[in-house]
C-alpha positions in Angstrom: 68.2 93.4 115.7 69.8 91.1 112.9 67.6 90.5 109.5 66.4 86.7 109.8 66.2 86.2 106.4 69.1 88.5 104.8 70.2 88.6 101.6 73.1 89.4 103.2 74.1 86.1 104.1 73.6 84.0 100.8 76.5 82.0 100.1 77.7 80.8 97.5 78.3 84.1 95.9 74.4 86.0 94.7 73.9 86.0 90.6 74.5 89.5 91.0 78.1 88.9 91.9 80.9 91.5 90.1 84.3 89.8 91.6 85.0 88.2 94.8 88.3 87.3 96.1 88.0 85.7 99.7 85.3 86.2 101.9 84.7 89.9 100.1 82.1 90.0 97.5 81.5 93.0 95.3 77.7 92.9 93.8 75.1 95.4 93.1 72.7 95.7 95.7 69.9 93.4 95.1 67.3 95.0 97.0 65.9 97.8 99.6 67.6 95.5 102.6 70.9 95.8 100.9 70.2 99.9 100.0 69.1 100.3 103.7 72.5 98.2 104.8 74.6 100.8 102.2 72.9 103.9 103.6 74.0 102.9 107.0 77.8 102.3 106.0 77.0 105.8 104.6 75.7 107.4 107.8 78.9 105.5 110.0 81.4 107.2 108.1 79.8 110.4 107.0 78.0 111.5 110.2 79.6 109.9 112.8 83.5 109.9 111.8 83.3 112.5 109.7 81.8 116.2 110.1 78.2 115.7 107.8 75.0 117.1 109.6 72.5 115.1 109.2 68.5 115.9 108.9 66.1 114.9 111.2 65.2 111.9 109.5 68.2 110.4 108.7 69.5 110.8 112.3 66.2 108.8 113.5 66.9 106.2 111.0 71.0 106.6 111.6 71.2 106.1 107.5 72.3 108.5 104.7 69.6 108.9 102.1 68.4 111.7 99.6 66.0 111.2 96.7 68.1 110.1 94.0 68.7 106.3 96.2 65.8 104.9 94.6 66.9 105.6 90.8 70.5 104.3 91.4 72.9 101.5 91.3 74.4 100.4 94.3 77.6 98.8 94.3 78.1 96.9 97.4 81.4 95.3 98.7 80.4 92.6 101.4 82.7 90.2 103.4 80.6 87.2 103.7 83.1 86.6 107.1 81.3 89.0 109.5 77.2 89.0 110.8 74.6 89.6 108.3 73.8 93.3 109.8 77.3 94.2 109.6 78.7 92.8 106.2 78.3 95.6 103.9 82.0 97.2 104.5 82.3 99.4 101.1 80.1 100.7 98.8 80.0 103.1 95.6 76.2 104.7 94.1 76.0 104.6 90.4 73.9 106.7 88.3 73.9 105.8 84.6 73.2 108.9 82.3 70.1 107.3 81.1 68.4 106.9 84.0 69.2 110.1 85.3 67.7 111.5 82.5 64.1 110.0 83.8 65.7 111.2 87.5 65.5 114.8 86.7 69.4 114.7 86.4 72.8 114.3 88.5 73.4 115.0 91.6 76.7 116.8 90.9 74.7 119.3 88.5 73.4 120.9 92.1 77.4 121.9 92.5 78.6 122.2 88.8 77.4 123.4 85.2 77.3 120.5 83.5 76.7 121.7 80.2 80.2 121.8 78.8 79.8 117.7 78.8 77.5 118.3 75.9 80.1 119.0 73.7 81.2 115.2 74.0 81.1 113.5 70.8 77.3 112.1 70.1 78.6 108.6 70.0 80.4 109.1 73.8 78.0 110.6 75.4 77.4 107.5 77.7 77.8 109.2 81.2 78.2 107.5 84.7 78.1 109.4 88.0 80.1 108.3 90.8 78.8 109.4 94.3 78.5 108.4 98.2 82.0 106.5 98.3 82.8 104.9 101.7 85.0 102.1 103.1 84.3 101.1 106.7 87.2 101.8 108.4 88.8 98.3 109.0 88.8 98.0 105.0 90.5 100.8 103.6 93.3 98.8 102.4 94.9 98.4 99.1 93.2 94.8 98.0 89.8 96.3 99.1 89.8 99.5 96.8 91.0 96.8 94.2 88.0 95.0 94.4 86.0 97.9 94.4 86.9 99.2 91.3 87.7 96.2 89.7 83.6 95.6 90.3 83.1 99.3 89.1 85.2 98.4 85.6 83.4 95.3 84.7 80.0 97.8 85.7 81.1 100.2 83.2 82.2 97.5 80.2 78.8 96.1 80.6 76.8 99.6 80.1 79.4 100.1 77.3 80.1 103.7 79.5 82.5 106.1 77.9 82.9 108.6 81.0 82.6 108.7 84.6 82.1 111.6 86.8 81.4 112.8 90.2 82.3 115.4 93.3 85.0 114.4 95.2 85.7 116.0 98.7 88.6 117.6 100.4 87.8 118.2 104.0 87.0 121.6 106.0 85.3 124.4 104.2 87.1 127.0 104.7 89.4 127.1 101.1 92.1 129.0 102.3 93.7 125.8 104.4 93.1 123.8 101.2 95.1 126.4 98.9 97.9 124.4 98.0 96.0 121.0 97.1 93.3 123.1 95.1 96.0 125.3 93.2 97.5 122.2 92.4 95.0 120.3 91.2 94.0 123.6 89.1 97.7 123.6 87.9 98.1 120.0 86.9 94.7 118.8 86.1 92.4 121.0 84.3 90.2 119.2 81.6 90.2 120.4 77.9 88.4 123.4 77.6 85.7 122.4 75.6 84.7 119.8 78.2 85.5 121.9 81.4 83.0 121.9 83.7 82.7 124.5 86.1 81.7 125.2 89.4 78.0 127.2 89.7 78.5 131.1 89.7 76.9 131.4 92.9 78.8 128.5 94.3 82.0 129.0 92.7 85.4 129.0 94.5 88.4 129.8 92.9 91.2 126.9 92.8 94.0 128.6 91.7 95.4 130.6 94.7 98.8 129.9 94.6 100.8 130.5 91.6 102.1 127.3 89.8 105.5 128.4 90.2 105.2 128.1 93.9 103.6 124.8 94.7 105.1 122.1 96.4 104.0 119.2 94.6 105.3 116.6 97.1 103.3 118.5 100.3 100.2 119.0 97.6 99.8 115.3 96.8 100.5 114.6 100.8 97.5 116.8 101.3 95.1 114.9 99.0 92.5 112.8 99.9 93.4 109.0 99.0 90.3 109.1 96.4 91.3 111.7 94.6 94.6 110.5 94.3 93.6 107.3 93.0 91.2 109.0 90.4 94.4 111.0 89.4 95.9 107.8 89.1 93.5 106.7 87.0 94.2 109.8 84.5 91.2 112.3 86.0 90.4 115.5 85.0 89.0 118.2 87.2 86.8 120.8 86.5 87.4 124.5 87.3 86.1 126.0 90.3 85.4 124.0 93.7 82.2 124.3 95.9 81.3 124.0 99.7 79.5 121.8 101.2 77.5 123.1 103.9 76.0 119.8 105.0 78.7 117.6 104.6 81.8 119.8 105.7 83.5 119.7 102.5 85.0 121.3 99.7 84.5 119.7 96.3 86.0 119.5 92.8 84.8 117.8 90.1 85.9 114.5 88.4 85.8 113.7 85.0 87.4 110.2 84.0 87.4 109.5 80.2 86.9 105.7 80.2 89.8 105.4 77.8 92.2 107.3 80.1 92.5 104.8 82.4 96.3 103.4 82.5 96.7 99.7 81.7 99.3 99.7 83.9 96.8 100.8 86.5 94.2 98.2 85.1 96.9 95.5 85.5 96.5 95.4 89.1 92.9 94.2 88.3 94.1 90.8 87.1 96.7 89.7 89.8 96.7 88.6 92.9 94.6 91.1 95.3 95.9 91.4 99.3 92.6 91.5 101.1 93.8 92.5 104.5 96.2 90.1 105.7 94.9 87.8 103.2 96.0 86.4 99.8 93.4 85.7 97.5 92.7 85.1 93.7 90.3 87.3 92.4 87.5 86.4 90.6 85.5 87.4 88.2 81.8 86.6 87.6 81.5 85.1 84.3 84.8 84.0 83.9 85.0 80.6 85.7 
């Protein structure tokens, strides 16, 4: 049944708004409706496309949730173009160090020893966690994940952020198909040691499995999932040792992006014209006219 009275289908653009360009909207969600419609975006492509098992209760309510929903952002893309119910097409959960703090922590530090961040300068230590990344299937295009993280940069300037962080996924979990993306990433990508974080001893999986020597870097970015391409795009780090993931049929590293690594050429891309689908259409951003 569709919500009669959605926030969904506001228009003009809610206060809340990030950047639009088009009928697509990127805006923090501005209430439990727009959590619940985020959770089901979630559940689509996790549980349904993908190979997550989902408990009980989240199959009866066909949405992904854990405990940490309540005490986090969530950035919503929405294309005002499509049915109330269905308009939430991409969305990103944000979890600012401070309130994870009052949270009882991060959701990566059930995968990763988080301690080496510590060693951050005082002054930096302004954390963001990136988690639950999805793009319904009919947006995964290059204009879309443009909007998306042009709505996560102006998220991050406004907290005044120094680093984000997060798991990101490679699918299966069985390491030994993944051996060449994982070896190179281990290669290539390590973060400075005094910031390395590292996998859990009990969970840890070793990355490096083929020697350096013998990678194939064009088949190992070919392997790679699109996300963590673009965070290695962005000038990522990642951590040493990967995890599985029982429940959602993955094996993750860990990202660390240094705020200030990110490219300007990159960036750039942020400030032109963004191809949304077929369409051609000026960003904009909130605040600036």
């Amino acid at each position: 049944m569709k919500p009669t009275h959605s926030v969904l289908a506001q228009s003009p653009f809610a206060p809340n708004t990030l950047v639009s360009a088009g009928t697509l909207e990127v805006r923090l969600a501005g209430g439990p409706e727009e959590i619940a419609a985020s959770q089901r975006l979630r559940y689509r492509v996790f549980y349904e496309e993908m190979s997550a098992v989902p408990t009980a209760a989240m199959q009866a309510a066909r949405r992904d949730f854990d405990a940490l929903d309540e005490h986090c952002d969530h950035l919503l893309v929405i294309d005002h173009a499509k049915p109330a119910d269905e308009a939430v097409v991409g969305t990103y959960r944000l979890l600012r160090h401070d309130v994870a703090e009052r949270a009882g922590g991060f959701y990566s530090s059930s995968e990763f020893d988080l301690s080496p961040l510590s060693n951050v300068a005082e002054g930096e230590r302004r954390f963001l966690e990136l988690g639950r990344s999805c793009v319904h299937p009919d947006y995964r295009t290059q204009g879309t994940i443009l909007l998306l993280w042009r709505g996560i940069t102006i998220y991050t300037a406004r907290h005044r952020l120094s680093f984000m962080f997060g798991c990101a996924s490679l699918p299966g979990t069985d390491p030994a198909p993944l051996a060449v993306p994982l070896s190179f990433l281990h290669a290539n990508f390590l973060a400075p040691e005094e910031i390395r974080v590292r996998a859990l001893p009990e969970r840890y999986i070793a990355m490096d499995r083929i020697p350096a020597d013998r990678i194939d870097r064009r088949a190992a970015l070919r392997s790679l999932p699109p996300l963590i391409k673009g965070y290695l795009r962005l000038g990522c780090y990642i951590g040493n040792g990967a995890v599985i993931d029982p429940q959602f049929g993955t094996t993750d590293v860990f990202i660390l992006l240094p705020v200030g690594r990110i490219g300007e050429k990159y960036l750039s891309h942020f400030d032109r014209t963004a191809a949304v689908g077929d369409r051609l259409s000026p960003l904009r951003v909130a605040g600036e006219g």
